[in-house]
N, C-alpha and C positions, 0 to 999 in steps of 0.2 A: 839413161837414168838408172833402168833397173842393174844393169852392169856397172858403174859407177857403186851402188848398194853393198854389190856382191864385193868391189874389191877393196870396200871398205869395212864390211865385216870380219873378211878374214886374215886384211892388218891388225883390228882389235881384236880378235880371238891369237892371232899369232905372238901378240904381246902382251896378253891378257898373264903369263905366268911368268915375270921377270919380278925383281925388286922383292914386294912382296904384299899383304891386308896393310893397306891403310886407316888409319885408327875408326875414322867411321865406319867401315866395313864391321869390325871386330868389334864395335862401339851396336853395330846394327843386330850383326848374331846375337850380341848379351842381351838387347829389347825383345829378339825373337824368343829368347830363354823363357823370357817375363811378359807373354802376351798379355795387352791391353788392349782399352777402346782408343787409349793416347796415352803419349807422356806429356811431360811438359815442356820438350823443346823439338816435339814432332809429333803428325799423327800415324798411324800404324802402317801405315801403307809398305815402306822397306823393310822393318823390321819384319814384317807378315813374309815378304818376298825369301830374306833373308833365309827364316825359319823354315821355308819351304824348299831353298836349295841345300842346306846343313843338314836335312831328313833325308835326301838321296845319298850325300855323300859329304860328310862335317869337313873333314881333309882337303876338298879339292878348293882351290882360288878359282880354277878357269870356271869349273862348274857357276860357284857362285856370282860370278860376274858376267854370266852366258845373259840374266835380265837386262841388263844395263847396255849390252853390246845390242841387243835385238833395239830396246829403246831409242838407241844411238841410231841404227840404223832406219826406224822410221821415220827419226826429224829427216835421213837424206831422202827418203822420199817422198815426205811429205812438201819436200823444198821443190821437187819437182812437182808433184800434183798442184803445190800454188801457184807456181808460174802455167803451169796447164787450169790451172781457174779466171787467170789476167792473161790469157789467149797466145801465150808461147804455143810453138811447138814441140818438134824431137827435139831442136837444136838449144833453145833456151830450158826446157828443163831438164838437159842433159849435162848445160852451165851452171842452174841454180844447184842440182843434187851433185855437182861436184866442187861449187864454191863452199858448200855449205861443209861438205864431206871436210874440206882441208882446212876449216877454222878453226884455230887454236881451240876455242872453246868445248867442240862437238867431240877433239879428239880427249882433249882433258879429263871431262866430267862422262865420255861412254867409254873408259876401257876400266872404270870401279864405278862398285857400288854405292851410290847413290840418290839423295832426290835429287840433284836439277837435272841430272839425265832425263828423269819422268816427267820433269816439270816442262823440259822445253819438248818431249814427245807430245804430252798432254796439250800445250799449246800449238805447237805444229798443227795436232790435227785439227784445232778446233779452229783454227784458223783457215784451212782447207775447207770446213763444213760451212762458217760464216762467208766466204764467199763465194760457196756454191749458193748460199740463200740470200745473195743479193744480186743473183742472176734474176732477170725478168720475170721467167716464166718457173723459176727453182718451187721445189716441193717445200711445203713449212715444214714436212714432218721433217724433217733434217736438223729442227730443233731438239728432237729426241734424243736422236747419241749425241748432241752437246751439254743436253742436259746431264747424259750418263759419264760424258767426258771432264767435264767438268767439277760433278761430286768426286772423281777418281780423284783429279788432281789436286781437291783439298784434301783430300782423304791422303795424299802424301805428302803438300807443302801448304800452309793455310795460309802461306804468303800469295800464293796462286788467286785468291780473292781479287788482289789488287789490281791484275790486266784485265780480268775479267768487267769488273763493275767497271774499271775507265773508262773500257772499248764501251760497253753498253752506253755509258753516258753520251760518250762521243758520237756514237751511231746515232744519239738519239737528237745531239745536238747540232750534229754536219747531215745526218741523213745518212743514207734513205732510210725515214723513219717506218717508213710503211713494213717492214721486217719483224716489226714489233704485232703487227697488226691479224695477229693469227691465235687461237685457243692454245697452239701447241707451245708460243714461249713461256704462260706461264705453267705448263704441264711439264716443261722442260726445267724450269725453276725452282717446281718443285720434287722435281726425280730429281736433282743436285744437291737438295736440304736433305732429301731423307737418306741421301747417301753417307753425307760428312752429318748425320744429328747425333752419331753413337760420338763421334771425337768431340761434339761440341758441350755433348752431357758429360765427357769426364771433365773437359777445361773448366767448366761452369762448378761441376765438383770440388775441384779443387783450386779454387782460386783464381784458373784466366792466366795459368805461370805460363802460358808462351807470350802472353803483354809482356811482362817481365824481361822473359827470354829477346823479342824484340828489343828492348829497350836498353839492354848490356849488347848484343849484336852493333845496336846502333852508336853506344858510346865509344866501341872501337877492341871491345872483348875478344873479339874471334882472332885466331891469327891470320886470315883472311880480311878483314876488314879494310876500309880502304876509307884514303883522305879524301875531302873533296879534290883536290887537286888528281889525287889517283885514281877515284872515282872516272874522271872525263878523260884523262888520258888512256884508261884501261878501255875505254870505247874504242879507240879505233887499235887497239889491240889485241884484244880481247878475240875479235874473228881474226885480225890480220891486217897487218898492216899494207898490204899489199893491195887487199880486197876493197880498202877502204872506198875506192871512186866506186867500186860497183853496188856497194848499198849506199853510199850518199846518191848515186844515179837512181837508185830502187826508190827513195825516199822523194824525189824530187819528180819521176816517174807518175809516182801516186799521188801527189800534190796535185800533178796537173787535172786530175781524173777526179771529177767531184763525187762519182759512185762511191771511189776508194779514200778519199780523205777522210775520214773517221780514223785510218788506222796511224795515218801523220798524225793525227793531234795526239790519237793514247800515245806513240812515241814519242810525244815532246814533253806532254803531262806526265807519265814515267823515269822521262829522264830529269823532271825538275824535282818529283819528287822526290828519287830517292835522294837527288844530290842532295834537299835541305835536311832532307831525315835520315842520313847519314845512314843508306843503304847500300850492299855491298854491289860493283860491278857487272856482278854476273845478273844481277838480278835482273837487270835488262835484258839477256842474252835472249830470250826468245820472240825479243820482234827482231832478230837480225836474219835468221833464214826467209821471213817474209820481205825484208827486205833487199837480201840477193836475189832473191826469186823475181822482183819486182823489176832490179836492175837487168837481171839475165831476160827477161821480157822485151824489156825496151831496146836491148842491144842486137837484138835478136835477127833482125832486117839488116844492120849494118853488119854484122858479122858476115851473116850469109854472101856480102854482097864484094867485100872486102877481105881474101886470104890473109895478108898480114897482119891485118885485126883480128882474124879469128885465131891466129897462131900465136900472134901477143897472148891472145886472152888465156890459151891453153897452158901456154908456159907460165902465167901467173898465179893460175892457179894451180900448178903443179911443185909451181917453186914454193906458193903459199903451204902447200901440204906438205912441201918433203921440213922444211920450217919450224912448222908445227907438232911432225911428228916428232923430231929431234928435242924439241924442249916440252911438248908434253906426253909428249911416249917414254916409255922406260926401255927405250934405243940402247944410250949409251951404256956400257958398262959400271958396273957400280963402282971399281975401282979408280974410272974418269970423272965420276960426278962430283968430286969435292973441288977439283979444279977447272971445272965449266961453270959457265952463265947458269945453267941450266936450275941450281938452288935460291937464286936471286932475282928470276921471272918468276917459274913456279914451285912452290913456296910446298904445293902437293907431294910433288916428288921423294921430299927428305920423310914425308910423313908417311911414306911404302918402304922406309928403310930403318933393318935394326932392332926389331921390335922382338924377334927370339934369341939373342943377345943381349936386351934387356930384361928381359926375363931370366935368363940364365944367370944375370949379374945379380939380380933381385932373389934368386933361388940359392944361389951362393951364401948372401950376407946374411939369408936367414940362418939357413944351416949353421953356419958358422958363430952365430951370437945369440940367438933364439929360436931352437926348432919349433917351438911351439906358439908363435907370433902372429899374431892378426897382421892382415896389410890394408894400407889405408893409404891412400893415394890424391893427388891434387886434382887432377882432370879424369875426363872418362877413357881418355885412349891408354892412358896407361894402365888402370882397372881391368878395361877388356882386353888388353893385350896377353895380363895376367892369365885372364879367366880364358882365355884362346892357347895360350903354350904352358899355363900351369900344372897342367897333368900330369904332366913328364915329370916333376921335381914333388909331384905329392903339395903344390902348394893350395891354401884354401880359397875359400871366394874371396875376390878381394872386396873392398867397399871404397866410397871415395863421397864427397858432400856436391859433387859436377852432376849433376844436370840429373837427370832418373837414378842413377849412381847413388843420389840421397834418398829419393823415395826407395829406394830398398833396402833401406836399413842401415845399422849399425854394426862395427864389430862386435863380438860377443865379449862380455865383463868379467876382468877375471885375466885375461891374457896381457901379455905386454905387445905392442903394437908398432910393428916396422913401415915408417913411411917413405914414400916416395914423392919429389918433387915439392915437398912443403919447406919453405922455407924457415928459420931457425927463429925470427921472432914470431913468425903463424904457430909454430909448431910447442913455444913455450905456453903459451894461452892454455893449453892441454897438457903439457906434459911438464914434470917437476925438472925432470934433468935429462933430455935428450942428448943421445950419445953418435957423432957423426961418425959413420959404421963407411962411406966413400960417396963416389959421386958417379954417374952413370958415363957409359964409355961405349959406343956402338962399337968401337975398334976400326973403324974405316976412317976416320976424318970428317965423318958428312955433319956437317954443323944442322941440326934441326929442333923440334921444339923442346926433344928430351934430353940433348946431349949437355953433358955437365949438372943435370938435375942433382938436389942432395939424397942421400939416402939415410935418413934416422932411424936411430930404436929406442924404444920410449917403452920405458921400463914401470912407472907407475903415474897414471892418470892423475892429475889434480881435482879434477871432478867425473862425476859418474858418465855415463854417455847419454843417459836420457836427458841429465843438464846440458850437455857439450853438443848433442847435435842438431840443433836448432841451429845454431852459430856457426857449422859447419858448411851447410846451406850453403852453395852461390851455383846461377845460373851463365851461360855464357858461353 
């Protein structure tokens, strides 16, 4: 298990410096700029991280991504310590912490920065701690660091609520309810409120805009977002398609085991619910290491017993990994990627690529038609990509109406104002006569969310900006 850890850390630290900041990353450093208690389409948790690798050293990618690789690598251990809580030995959680190690997902979301990296660490472990305490004779205090575990995780994704209250419900409705039956859950309950009360007093400040934020995610806003249809099918690919028999076996494992059936139902209550509330994919990802762990358990007797089953199983989860790496590693060469699979699986990829390039293009048209131009942007990735390679060209903050991007303001009045990405009936709403100055070009071919964006210059506002940025506004 712990060798399995090691030699998966140091494929994601060895590809941690390919490609290049993906827009939340560069989207995370500009929140770390403008510490808060929250924004309104996250709470402080990466942003904090963020700010905190950009203080050792602003320039480096690996540094900045060294959190997210260590996170990555607790879910694999934690995959092992579950199957060591449902009475594996060496051998199954040396299965679970390498089925887990080679699922699309784990390798995706741990070699950037991000929440569900922390989201599914934050889970892992608490799922470790819940079923040490539904051992016979388990310590209650073990409610303690779940309670600490669990303010973290809202304290990084406030979607993290929703596994949490299921399972408790579940626990409370399959059992064993007697878990509940100790002074420390609700001491634990409330070490988790006074963790996440500073993000819950800004939401309440201002309005509750991550409802909002939920509510555009759910309508299909993100470019991640996913159809019902893509929803169920990203299930069994989402870890791997290969992998699939070993958590449907994990799942069907734990069914049989009435101690453990609590965590079947939060999986089926999760999977129904996001499908109807038109929630993304991944958001399920972290009952699937519980659930290989669960499978690598049950196999665990047969493999030992059986070499060609044990040799099957190594080669499928090696062939799972080499798989995974290839389409969610930044493996291939960037000069390959326009003519691979690899931007029409994952969607992340094209969004590590290009972005000092466009900035370069964005630093050009100013220069060249208005040195003295505010920039105002449609989304947040291209604002921070700005505000991450604008140095070099002397360009200003940039502002955008996406997401925190509005809560800091407006351009300054008085300037003519170069946009990116807006398009030409959005952009007449504001401006008398926008002038199309070109269009965005990474110069590689890599089709993604920025390429062929417009680029305007908008020479005199129609209205002032304290009228124009209310309207400006959208979450998503």
């Amino acid at each position: 298990m712990y060798r399995v850890a090691i030699v998966f850390a140091a494929v994601l630290a060895g590809y941690s410096n390919r490609y290049g900041y993906h827009r939340d990353e560069m989207y995370f450093l500009a929140a770390g700029r403008r510490l808060d208690w929250g924004y309104p389409d996250q709470p402080p948790l990466v942003p904090l991280i963020a700010r905190g690798m950009a203080a050792i050293d602003a320039n480096s990618l690996i540094l900045l991504r060294i959190p997210a690789i260590a996170a990555a690598v607790a879910v694999v251990l934690c995959a092992g310590w579950t199957a060591r809580e449902l009475g594996a030995g060496r051998a199954g959680q040396t299965l679970a912490a390498a089925a887990v190690a080679a699922s699309a997902l784990l390798m995706g979301t741990g070699h950037l920065l991000g929440t569900t990296v922390f989201d599914l660490a934050v889970w892992s472990a608490v799922t470790v701690l819940i079923l040490r305490l539904l051992h016979e004779e388990s310590d209650p205090r073990w409610w303690l660091p779940v309670g600490v575990l669990v303010g973290i995780g809202l304290q990084n994704k406030a979607l993290a609520a929703i596994p949490v209250l299921v399972l408790a419900g579940a626990l409370a409705a399959a059992g064993p309810r007697k878990i509940f039956a100790t002074s420390y859950f609700p001491i634990a309950t409330g070490i988790s409120g006074l963790i996440v009360l500073p993000y819950l007093w800004w939401q309440a400040r201002y309005g509750w805009p991550q409802w909002e934020m939920s509510r555009a995610i759910a309508g299909g806003s993100s470019g991640t977002s996913n159809s019902p249809i893509a929803f169920v099918l990203l299930q069994f690919g989402m870890i791997g398609p290969l992998l699939v028999p070993l958590w449907g076996f994990g799942l069907y494992w734990l069914w049989r085991r009435p101690r453990y059936r609590a965590f079947v139902i939060t999986y089926v209550v999760l999977f129904a619910g996001y499908l109807v509330a038109g929630g993304k994919a991944y958001y399920l990802g972290g009952m699937y290491p519980l659930l290989l762990a669960a499978g690598s358990t049950g196999l665990e007797a047969k493999l030992a017993n059986h070499r060609i089953l044990s040799a099957a199983a190594g080669f499928t989860v090696l062939l799972s990994a080499a798989v995974s790496a290839v389409l969610f590693l930044p493996v291939l060469p960037v000069s390959m990627i326009r003519d691979s699979p690899v931007l029409a699986i994952n969607f992340d990829a094209g969004e590590t690529i290009g972005w000092p390039a466009f900035v370069h293009q964005i630093a050009t048209a100013r220069a060249h038609s208005a040195p003295d131009a505010e920039i105002l942007t449609a989304n947040y990735g291209e604002a921070a990509a700005i505000e991450r390679f604008g140095d070099a060209y002397r360009l200003p903050t940039p502002h955008s109406g996406h997401n925190a991007y509005w809560w800091w303001g407006p351009p300054a009045a008085g300037h003519p104002v170069l946009t990116v990405g807006i398009a030409e009936d959005q952009l007449r709403r504001l401006c008398s006569d926008p002038e199309l100055l070109g269009h965005i070009d990474n110069g590689l071919g890599v089709h993604n969310a920025e390429q062929g964006k417009p680029i305007y210059l908008c020479r005199v506002l129609r209205i002032s900006w304290d009228r124009a940025w209310p309207a400006v506004r959208h979450l998503g």
